[in-house]
C-alpha positions, 0 to 999 in steps of 0.5 A: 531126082524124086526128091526134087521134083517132089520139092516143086509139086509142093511149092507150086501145088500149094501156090495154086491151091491158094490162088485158086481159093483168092489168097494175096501172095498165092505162090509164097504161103507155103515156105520154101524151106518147108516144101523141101521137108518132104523131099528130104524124107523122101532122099532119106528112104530112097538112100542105102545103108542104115538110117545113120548112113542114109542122113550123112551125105546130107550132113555133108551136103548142108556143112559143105565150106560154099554152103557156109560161106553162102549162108555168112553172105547172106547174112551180113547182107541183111544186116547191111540192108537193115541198117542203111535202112533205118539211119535213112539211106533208102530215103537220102538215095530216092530224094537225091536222084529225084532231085536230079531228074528233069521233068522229061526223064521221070519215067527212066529216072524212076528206071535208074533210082530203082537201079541204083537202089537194087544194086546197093541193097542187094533186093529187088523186094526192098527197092519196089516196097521203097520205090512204088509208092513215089512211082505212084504219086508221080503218075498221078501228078502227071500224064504218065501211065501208071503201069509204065511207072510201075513196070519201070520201077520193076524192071530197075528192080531186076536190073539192079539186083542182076547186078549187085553184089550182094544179092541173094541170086549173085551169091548163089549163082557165083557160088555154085559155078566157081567164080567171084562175083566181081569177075561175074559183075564184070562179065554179066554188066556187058550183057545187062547194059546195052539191055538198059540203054535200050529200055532207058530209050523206049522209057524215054519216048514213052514218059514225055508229060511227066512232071518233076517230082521231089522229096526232101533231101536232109543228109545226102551223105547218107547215101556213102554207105552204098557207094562204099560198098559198091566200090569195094566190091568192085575193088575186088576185095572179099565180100564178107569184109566188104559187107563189114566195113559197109555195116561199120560204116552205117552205123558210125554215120547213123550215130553222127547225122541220124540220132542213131545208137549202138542199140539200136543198131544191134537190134537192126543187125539182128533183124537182117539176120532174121530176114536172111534165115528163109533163104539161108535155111533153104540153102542149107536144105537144098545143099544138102539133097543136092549132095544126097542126089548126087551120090545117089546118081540122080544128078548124074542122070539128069545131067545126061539126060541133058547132054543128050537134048542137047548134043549133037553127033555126041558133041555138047557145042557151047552154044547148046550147053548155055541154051540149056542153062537158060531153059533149065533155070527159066523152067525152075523159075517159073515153077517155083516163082523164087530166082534164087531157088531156081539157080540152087536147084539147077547149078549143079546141072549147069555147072557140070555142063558147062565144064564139059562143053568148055562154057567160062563159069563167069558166063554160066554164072551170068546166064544163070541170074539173068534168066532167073531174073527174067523169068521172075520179072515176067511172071504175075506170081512172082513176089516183085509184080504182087508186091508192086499190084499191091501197092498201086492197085494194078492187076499183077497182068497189067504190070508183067506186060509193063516190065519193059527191061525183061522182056528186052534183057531176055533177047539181049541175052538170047543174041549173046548166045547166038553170037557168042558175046562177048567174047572172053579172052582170059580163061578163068581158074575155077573155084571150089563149088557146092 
């Protein structure tokens, strides 16, 4: 396991080396594909045989078919994101649902946009750089605080990107436990909603005083893009297709309703593509020194070590195999500030104990992005909660305290644990994982 824990000295050393010197952005100077440069120098030496021997598992762990198909996803997700962008979807969806939202409900309308937004774009990021600013305009032009805007802004953030079906944390949390993701949306909105509800009541008392906000509303219909491809994944149809018709689709409507051209949309598409490469690098990379460590024996050491915290006389209970996922991803999260890293390194652990202690992998799957989310929602070094600082002045501090959704997520989702919900009647056949 030296490799990996090496992974994380660097990426989280480096992130307080530069909070200590007052960087912005502390956690994400070092970049997560080159952190893990010398923990694959590390594996390579630690293996046995000649050099040529040594380097192959990793070539085997990095073309792996889940890898591959991971790495398509997330391409064509930032290709969809770049291009809905530019022929003014994020702008049509934000003005359409202010224009929908009362005076009385503008801090859980600023709750649902970010919802929405996140669930269509598949990033938290993009929706807190799209929705803050208007959550700032709206506190100042009302009674509102302006760390409950904030925090609500977050929080529909997270809430939406636990959700969709294109985000980076539900490609690699369904990948790596052998589910689609429409069986994981199905199963993971049951836990996610009713934490929802709740936060939409708690935002609801707190928001009285707010004032309507508006922003011009041209082309409402630029906002089919997302409801198509909602629908369609929804529909259960294959996501890379779906992924398609939704860049298909942008584009036509950019040409006809926003002076968009096919260069245009080249150069977006490329762009997406280039916005993905980090995280697709480092999928590669993590694939790959989970295969090394796998065949080394050092994942099998880890999964023991577990099912020996967690058992009891012998017996890996259910219940104790899914606190564990929780606790094994939170703490890969909290080191490494970054959801999707978190559910790479730890899926392979997770899943192998979940097949021993019976746990459906559309519920490890979903404990999986949930805790990550939570986690990363939680935590003031976390891109989110800077990005959000940033663009309203606020101590990073002060908004974590603020992201009400998390906090009550996370004891919606420890309850399900305890309880058991909900309850799955239909056993899942596994897919092929990483």
């Amino acid at each position: 396991m030296l490799p990996l824990c090496i992974f994380v000295a660097v990426f989280f050393g480096g992130g307080l080396y530069h909070y200590a010197q007052g960087t912005e952005f502390a956690f994400y100077q070092i970049k997560a594909p080159v952190a893990a440069l010398p923990a694959m120098i590390v594996a390579v030496l630690l293996a046995r045989g000649t050099l040529e021997e040594r380097i192959l598992p990793f070539l085997r762990g990095v073309g792996d078919i889940n890898i591959a198909t991971m790495c398509m996803v997330f391409l064509l997700a930032g290709a969809f994101s770049k291009v809905t962008g530019a022929i003014g979807g994020v702008d049509a969806t934000v003005a359409l649902g202010l224009k929908l939202l009362p005076a009385s409900f503008l801090l859980p309308g600023l709750f649902l946009v970010s919802g929405f937004i996140a669930t269509a774009m598949g990033t938290s990021m993009g929706t807190v750089a799209a929705i803050a600013p208007v959550a700032v305009g709206i506190s100042q032009g009302s009674d509102i605080s302006l760390a409950l805007c904030i925090g609500a802004v977050v929080g529909g953030a997270m809430f939406g990107d636990n959700l969709s079906m294109i985000s980076d944390t539900t490609i690699a949390a369904t990948r790596t436990q052998g589910c689609n993701m429409r069986d994981k949306l199905l199963f993971n909105i049951r836990i996610a909603l009713p934490a929802a509800i709740v936060t939409l009541l708690v935002l609801t008392l707190m928001g009285q005083g707010g004032e309507t906000a508006s922003r011009e509303l041209d082309n409402p219909i630029l906002v089919l893009p997302y409801l198509l491809v909602l629908g369609l994944a929804v529909s259960g149809i294959n996501v890379m297709v779906v992924l398609m018709s939704g860049i298909v689709v942008s584009t036509i409507l950019g040409m006809l309703m926003a002076n968009y051209s096919l260069g245009q949309a080249g150069n977006d598409i490329y762009a997406g593509f280039e916005s993905m490469v980090e995280i697709m690098i480092l999928s590669m990379f993590i694939g790959g020194l989970s295969k090394m460590m796998t065949e080394g024996g050092g994942k099998a050491w880890l999964t023991q070590t577990a099912r020996k915290l967690l058992s009891r006389g012998g017996r890996l209970s259910q219940r104790a195999c899914e606190f564990g996922i929780a606790g094994l991803v939170s703490i890969c999260n909290l080191f490494t500030a970054n959801n999707t890293v978190a559910i790479l390194a730890s899926g392979d652990v997770a899943r192998d104990l979940s097949k021993e202690a019976g746990v459906d992998p559309r519920r490890s799957a979903s404990l999986l992005d949930i805790f990550s989310c939570v986690v990363q929602g939680v935590i003031p070094w976390g891109a989110q909660i800077l990005l959000a600082g940033s663009i309203s002045g606020l101590s990073p501090l002060t908004i974590a305290g603020s992201v009400h959704y998390v906090w009550i997520l996370a004891v919606v989702a420890l309850l399900a644990i305890v309880t058991g919900f909900p309850k799955i009647n239909k056993p899942l056949k596994v897919e092929t994982t990483i």
